[in-house]
MIKOL-416584 format. One record per residue (C-alpha): x, y, z; residue in one letter. Coordinates in Angstrom, 2 decimals. Layout:
BEGIN
<site u="X" v="Y" w="Z" code="A"/>
...
//
This chain:
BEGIN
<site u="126.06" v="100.24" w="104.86" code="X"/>
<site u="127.25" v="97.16" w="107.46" code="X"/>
<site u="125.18" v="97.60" w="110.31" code="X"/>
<site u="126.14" v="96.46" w="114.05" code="X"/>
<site u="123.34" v="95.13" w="115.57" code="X"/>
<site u="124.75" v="92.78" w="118.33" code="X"/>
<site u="122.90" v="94.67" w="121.33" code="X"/>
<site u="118.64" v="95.21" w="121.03" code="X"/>
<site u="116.59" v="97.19" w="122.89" code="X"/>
<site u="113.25" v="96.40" w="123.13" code="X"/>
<site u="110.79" v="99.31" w="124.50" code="X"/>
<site u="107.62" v="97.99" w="126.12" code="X"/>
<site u="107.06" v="95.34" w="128.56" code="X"/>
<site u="104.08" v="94.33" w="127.14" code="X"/>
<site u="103.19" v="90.75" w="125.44" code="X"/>
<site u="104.30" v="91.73" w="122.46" code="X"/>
<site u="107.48" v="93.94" w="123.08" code="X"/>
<site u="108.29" v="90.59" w="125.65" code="X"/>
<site u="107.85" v="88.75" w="122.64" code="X"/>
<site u="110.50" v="90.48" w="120.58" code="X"/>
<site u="112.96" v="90.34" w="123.11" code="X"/>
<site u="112.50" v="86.60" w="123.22" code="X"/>
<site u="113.00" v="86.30" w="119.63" code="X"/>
<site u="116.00" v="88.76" w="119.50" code="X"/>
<site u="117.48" v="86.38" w="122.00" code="X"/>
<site u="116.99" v="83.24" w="120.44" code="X"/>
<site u="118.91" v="85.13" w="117.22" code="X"/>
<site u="121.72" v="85.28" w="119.30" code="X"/>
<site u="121.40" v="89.30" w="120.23" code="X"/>
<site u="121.67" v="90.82" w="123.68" code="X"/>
<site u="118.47" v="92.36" w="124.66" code="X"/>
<site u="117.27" v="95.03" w="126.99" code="X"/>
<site u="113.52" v="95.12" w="127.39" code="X"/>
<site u="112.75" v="98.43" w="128.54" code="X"/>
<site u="109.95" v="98.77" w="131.08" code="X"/>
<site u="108.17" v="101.13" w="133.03" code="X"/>
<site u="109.58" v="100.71" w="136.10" code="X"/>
<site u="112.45" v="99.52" w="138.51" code="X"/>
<site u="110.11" v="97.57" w="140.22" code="X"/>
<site u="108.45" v="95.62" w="137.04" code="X"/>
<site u="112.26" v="95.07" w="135.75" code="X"/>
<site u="113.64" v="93.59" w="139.14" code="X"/>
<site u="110.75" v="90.92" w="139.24" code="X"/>
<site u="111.32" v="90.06" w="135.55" code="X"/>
<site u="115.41" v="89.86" w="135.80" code="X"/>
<site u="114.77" v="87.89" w="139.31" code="X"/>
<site u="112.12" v="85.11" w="137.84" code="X"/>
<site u="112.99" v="85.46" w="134.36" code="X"/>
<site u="109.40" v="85.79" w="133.35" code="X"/>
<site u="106.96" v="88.48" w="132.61" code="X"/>
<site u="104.29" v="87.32" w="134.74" code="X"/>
<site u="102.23" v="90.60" w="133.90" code="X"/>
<site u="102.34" v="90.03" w="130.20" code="X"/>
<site u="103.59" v="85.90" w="129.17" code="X"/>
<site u="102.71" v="84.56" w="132.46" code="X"/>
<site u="104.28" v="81.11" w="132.16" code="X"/>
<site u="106.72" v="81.86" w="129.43" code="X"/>
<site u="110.13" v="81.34" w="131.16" code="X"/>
<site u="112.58" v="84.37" w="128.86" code="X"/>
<site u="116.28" v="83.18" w="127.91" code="X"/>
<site u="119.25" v="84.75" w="129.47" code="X"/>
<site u="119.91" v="87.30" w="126.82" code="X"/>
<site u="117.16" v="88.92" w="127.83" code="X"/>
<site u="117.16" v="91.53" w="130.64" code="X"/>
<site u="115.32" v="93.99" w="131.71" code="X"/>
<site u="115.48" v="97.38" w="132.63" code="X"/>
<site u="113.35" v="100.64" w="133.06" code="X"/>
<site u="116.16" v="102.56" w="130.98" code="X"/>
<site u="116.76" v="103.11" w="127.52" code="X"/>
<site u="120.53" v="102.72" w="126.67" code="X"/>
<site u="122.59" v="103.25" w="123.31" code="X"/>
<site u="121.69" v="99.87" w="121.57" code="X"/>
<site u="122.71" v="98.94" w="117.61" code="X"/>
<site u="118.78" v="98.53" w="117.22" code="X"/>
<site u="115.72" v="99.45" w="119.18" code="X"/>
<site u="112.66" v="97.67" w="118.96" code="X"/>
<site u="109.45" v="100.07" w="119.76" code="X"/>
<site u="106.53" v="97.78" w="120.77" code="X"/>
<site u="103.60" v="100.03" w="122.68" code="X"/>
<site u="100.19" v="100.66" w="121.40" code="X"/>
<site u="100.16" v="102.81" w="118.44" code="X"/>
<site u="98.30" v="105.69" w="119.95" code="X"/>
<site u="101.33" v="105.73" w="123.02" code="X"/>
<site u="103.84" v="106.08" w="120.16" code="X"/>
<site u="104.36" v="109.53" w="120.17" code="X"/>
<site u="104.43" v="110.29" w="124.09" code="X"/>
<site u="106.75" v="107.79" w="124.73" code="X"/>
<site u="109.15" v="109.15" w="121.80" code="X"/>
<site u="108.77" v="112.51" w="123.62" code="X"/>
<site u="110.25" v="111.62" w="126.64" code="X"/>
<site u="113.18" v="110.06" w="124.60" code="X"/>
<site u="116.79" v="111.64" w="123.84" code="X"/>
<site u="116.46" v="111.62" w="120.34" code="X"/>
<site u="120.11" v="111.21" w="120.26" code="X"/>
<site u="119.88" v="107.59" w="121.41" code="X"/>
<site u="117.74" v="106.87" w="118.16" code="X"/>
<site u="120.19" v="108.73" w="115.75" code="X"/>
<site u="121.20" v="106.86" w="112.91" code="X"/>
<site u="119.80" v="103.41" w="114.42" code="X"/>
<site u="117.22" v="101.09" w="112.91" code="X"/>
<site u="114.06" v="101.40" w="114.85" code="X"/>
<site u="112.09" v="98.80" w="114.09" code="X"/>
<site u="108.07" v="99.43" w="114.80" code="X"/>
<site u="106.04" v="96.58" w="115.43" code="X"/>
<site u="102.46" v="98.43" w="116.78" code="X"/>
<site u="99.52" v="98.77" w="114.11" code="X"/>
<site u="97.58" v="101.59" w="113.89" code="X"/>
<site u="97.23" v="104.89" w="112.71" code="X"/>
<site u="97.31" v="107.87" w="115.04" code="X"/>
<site u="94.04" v="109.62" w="116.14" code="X"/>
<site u="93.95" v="113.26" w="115.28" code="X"/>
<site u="97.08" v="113.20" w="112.16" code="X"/>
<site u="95.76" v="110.22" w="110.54" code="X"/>
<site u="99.75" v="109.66" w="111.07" code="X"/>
<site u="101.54" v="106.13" w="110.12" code="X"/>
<site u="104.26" v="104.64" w="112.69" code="X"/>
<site u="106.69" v="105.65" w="110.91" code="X"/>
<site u="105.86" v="109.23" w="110.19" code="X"/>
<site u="105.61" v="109.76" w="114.07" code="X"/>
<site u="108.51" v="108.24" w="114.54" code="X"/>
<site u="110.34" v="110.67" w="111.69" code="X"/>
<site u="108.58" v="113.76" w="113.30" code="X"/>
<site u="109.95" v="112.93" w="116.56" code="X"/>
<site u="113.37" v="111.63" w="116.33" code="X"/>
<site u="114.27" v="112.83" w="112.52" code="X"/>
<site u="117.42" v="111.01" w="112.22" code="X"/>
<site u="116.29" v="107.30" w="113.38" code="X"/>
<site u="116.30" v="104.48" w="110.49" code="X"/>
<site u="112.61" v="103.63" w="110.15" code="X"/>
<site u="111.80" v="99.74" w="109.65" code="X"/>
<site u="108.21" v="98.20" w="110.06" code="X"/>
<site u="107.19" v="94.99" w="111.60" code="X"/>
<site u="104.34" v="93.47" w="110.71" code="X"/>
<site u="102.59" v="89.60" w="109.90" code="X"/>
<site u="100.52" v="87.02" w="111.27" code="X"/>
<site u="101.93" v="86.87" w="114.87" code="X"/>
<site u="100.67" v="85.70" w="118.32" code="X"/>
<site u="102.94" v="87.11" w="121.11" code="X"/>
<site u="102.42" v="83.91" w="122.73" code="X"/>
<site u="103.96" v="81.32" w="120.11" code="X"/>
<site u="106.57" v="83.93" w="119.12" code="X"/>
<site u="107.92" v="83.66" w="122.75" code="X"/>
<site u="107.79" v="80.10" w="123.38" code="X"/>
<site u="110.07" v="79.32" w="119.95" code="X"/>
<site u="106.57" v="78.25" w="117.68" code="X"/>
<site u="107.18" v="78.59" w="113.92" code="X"/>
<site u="106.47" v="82.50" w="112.50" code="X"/>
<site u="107.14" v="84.22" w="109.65" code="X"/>
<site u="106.59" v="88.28" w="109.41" code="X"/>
<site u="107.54" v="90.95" w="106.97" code="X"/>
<site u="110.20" v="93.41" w="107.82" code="X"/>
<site u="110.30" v="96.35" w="105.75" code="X"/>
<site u="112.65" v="99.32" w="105.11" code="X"/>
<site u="114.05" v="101.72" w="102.68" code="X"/>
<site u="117.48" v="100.50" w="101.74" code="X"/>
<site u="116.85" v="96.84" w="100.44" code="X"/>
<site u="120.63" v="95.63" w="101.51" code="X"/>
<site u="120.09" v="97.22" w="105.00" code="X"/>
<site u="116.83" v="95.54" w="105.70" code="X"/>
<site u="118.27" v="92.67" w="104.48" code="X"/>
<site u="120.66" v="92.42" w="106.80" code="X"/>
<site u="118.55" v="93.70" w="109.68" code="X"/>
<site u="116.09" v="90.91" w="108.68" code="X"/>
<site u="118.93" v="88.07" w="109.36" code="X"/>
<site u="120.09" v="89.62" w="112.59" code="X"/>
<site u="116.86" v="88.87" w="113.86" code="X"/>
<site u="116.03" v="85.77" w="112.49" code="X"/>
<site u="116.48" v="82.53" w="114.77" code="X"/>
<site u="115.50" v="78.91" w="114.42" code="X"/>
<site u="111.62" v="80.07" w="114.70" code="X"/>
<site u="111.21" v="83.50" w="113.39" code="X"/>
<site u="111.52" v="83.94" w="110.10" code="X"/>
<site u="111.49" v="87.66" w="109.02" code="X"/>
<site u="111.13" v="88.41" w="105.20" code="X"/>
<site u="112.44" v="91.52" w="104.00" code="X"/>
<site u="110.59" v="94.15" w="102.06" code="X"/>
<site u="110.69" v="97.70" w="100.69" code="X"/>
<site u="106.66" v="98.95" w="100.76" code="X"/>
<site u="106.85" v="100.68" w="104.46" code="X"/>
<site u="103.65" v="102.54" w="103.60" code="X"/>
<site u="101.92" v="99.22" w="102.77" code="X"/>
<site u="103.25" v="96.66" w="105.40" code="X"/>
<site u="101.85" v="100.01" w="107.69" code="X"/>
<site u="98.84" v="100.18" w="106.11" code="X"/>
<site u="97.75" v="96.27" w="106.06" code="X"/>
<site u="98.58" v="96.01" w="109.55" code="X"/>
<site u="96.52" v="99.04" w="110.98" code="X"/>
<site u="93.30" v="98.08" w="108.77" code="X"/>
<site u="93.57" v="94.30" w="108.96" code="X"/>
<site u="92.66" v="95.59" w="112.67" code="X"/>
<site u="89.79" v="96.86" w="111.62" code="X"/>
<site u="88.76" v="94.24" w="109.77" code="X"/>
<site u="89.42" v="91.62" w="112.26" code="X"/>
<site u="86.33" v="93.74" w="114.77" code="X"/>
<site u="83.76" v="92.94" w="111.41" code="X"/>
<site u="84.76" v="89.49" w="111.42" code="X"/>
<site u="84.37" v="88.70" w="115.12" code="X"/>
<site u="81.02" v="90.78" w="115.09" code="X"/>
<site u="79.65" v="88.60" w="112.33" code="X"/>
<site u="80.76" v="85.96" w="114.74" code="X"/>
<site u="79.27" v="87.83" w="117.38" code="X"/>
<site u="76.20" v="88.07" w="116.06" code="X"/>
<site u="75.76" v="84.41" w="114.55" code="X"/>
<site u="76.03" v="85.55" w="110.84" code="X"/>
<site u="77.86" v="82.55" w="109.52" code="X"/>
<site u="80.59" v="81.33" w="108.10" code="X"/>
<site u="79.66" v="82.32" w="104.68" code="X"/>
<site u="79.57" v="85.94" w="105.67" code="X"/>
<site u="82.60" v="85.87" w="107.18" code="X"/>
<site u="84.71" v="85.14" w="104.15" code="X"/>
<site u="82.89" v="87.11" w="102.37" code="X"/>
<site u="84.06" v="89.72" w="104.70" code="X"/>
<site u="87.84" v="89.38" w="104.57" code="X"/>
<site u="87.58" v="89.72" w="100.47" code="X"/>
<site u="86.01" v="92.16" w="100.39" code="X"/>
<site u="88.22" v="93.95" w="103.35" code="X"/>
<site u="91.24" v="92.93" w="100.83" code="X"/>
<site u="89.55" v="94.88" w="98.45" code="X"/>
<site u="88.75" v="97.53" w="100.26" code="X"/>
<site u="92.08" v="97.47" w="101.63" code="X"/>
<site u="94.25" v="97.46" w="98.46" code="X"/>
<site u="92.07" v="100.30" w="97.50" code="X"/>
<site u="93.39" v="102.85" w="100.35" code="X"/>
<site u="97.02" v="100.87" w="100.40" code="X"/>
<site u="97.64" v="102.15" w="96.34" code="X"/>
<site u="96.10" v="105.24" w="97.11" code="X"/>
<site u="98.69" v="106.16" w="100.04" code="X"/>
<site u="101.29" v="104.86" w="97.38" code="X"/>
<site u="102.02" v="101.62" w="98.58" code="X"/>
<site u="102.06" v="98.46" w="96.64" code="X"/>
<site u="99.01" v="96.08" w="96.23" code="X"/>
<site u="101.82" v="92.99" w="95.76" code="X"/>
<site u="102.16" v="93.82" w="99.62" code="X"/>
<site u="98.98" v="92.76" w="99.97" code="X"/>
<site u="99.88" v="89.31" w="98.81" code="X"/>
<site u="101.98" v="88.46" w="101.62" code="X"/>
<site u="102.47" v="87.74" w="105.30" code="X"/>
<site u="101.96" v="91.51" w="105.80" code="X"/>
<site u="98.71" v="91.48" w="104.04" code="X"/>
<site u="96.45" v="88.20" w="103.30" code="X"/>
<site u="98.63" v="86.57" w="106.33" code="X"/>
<site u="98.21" v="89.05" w="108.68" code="X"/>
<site u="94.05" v="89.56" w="107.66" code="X"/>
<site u="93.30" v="85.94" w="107.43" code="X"/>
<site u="94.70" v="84.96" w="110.97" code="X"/>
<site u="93.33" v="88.17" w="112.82" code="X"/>
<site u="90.06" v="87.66" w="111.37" code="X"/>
<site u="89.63" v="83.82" w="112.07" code="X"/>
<site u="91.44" v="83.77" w="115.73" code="X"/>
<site u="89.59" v="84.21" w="118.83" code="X"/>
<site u="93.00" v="84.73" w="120.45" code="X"/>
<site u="92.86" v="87.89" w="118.35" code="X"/>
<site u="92.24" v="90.81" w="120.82" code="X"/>
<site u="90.01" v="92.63" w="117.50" code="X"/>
<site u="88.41" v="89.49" w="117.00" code="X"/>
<site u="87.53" v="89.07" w="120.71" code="X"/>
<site u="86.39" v="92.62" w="121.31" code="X"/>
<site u="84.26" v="92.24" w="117.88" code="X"/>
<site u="82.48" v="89.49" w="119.10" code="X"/>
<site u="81.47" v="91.47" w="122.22" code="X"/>
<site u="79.92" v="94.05" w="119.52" code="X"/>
<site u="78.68" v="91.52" w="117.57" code="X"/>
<site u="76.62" v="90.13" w="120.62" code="X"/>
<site u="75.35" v="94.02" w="121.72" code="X"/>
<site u="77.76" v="95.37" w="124.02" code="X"/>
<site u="78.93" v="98.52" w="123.51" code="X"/>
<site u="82.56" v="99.68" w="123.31" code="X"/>
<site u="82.15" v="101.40" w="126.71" code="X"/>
<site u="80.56" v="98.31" w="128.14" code="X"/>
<site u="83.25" v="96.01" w="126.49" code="X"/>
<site u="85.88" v="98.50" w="128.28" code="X"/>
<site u="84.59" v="98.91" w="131.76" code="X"/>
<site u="84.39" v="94.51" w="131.82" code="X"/>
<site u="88.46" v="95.00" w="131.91" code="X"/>
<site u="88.54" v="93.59" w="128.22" code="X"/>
<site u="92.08" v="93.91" w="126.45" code="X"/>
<site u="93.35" v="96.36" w="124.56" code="X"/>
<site u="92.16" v="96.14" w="121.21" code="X"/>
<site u="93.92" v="98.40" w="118.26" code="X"/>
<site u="91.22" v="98.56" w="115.72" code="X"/>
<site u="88.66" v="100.56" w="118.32" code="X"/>
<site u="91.00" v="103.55" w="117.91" code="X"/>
<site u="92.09" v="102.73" w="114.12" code="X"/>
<site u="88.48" v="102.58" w="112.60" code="X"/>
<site u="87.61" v="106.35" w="113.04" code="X"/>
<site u="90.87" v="106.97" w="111.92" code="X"/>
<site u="91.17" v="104.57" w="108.81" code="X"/>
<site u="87.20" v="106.39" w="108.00" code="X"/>
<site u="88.58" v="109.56" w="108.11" code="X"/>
<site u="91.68" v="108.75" w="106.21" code="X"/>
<site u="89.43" v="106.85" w="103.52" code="X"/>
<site u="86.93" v="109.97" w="103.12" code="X"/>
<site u="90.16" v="112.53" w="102.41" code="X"/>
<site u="91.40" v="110.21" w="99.94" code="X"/>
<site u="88.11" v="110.37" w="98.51" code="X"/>
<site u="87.67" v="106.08" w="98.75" code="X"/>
<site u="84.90" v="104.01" w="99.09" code="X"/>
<site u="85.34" v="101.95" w="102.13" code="X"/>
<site u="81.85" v="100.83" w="103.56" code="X"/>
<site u="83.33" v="98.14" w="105.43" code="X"/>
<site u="85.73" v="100.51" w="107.57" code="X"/>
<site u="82.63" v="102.77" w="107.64" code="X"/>
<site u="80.36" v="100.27" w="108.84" code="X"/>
<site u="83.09" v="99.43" w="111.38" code="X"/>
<site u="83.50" v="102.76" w="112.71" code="X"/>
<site u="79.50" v="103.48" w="113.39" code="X"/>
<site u="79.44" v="100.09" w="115.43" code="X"/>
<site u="82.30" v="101.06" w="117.43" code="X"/>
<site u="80.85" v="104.24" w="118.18" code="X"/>
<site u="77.46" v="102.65" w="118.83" code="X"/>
<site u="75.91" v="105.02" w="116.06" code="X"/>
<site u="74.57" v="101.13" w="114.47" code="X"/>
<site u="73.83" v="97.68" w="115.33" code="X"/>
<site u="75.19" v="95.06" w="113.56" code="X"/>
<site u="71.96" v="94.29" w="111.79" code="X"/>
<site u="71.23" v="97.56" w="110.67" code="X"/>
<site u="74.74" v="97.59" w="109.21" code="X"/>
<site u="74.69" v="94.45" w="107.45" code="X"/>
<site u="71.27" v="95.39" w="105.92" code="X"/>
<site u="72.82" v="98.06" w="104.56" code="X"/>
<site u="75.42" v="96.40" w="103.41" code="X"/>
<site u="73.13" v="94.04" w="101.42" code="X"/>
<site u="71.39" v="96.47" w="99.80" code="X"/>
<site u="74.05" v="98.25" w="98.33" code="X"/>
<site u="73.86" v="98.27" w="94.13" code="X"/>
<site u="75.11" v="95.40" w="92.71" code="X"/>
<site u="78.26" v="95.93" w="90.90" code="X"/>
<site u="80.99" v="93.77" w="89.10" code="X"/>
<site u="83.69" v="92.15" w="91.45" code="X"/>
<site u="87.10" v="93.67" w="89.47" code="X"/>
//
């Protein structure tokens, strides 16, 4: 099928969703960046920055903003993953009919265990689902730095050709067919990214760190085959890319609020200090509860869960970590 994707809108006014518009702009594509209100989208059309969410980060003419959704050849949803579904209910379903929608949050729903994608089919049944995922800073996607993501669909000649519409001279999306792993990798990597920055947190080392992320890619290829996606996902930007720079980066939000746990805060303390929003503290009883009906061993998602909900400190978890039988690595 030839797709028309000339005119993008982008729903959230967020860093990210900001972000997105940017790049769809420097590809050439008019954008609408959908925002919450009047108010938010006169200040951004009349300064031509976000100051709320890229303060600094000056946004290219093709971008303008607005606080309603119109017919577009491609929508762009970019809200936290638990807001998903409410904002899809107080969309006309028509105006998502037979386009691409690509989703760029990651996380799985609290309460249906639900991917992206499957909210996104249970709301508006007749929207093209694409996923959006990779090691990406909002910040150096918007001001033109070098990125590279994974953009994945169902038809491999449509996502193709979605993938080159939104390329530009900095963004470099790479096309792939594993939804249900480029979903997966992006709402655990989340959760993996809290571990690493409470190791940090808690001055484990470095050593324990990287012992961390393999074993999260373990653990993680173990729940991505069992939800019938692809461990060659894994392999990629949408995988090892997306783990290795969430768990290393302090200007990872999961990282950041890890660190606070890590230190012995607890997530209410970390919340009430105005900290940012950080995906992985509503993932990780999710991703345990998805794990345990799959029947999976996942002790790091485990472990992150009980720190999150201040059932363990970090050193209680890491002993127990330790102690677990020894066992061969493959």
């Amino acid at each position: 099928m030839i797709m028309r994707l000339e005119t993008v809108a982008a729903i959230g006014g967020g860093a990210w969703g900001t972000a997105l518009a940017q790049a769809a702009a420097m590809a050439g594509r008019q954008v609408r960046l959908v925002v919450r209100s009047a108010e938010q989208a006169e200040a951004i059309n009349r300064e031509h920055i976000n100051a709320r969410a890229l303060p600094g980060q000056y946004l290219l003419p093709g971008v303008v903003a607005t606080d309603r959704l119109e017919r577009a050849d491609l929508v762009i949803l970019a809200v936290p993953a638990q807001s998903t579904r409410t904002l899809l209910s107080g969309l006309d379903p028509d105006l998502l009919a037979g386009r691409p929608v690509v989703l760029s949050a990651k996380g799985l729903e609290t309460g249906t265990l639900a991917r992206q994608s499957e909210i996104l089919l249970d709301m508006a049944p007749d929207a093209v689902p694409y996923v959006l995922s990779g090691p990406s800073f909002a910040a150096d996607l918007a001001a033109g730095r070098p990125t590279a993501v994974t953009l994945a669909g169902d038809d491999a000649s449509d996502t193709s050709d979605l993938a080159a519409a939104l390329a530009g001279p900095s963004f470099r999306p790479y096309a792939a067919d594993d939804r249900i792993g480029v979903e997966i990798a992006g709402a655990l990597k989340n959760v993996y990214a809290l571990a690493c920055g409470a190791v940090d947190g808690a001055n484990l080392g470095a050593s324990a760190r990287a012992a961390l992320i393999a074993r999260g890619y373990a653990e993680m290829a173990r729940v991505v085959t069992a939800m019938g996606g692809s461990a060659h996902t894994l392999t990629g930007l949408a995988g090892l890319g997306d783990l290795t720079l969430t768990c290393t980066s302090v200007q990872s939000r999961n990282y950041q609020f890890g660190m606070a746990l890590g230190a012995g805060r607890s997530t209410e303390e970390i919340v009430a200090s105005g900290a940012r929003l950080a995906e992985g503290v509503a993932t990780a009883p999710v991703a345990a509860a998805l794990a345990k009906s799959l029947d999976i061993d996942a002790p790091l998602i485990d472990a992150v869960d009980a720190v999150v909900a201040g059932k363990a400190d970090i050193a209680t978890i890491v002993a127990g970590l330790m102690s677990r039988p020894l066992k061969r690595e493959v």
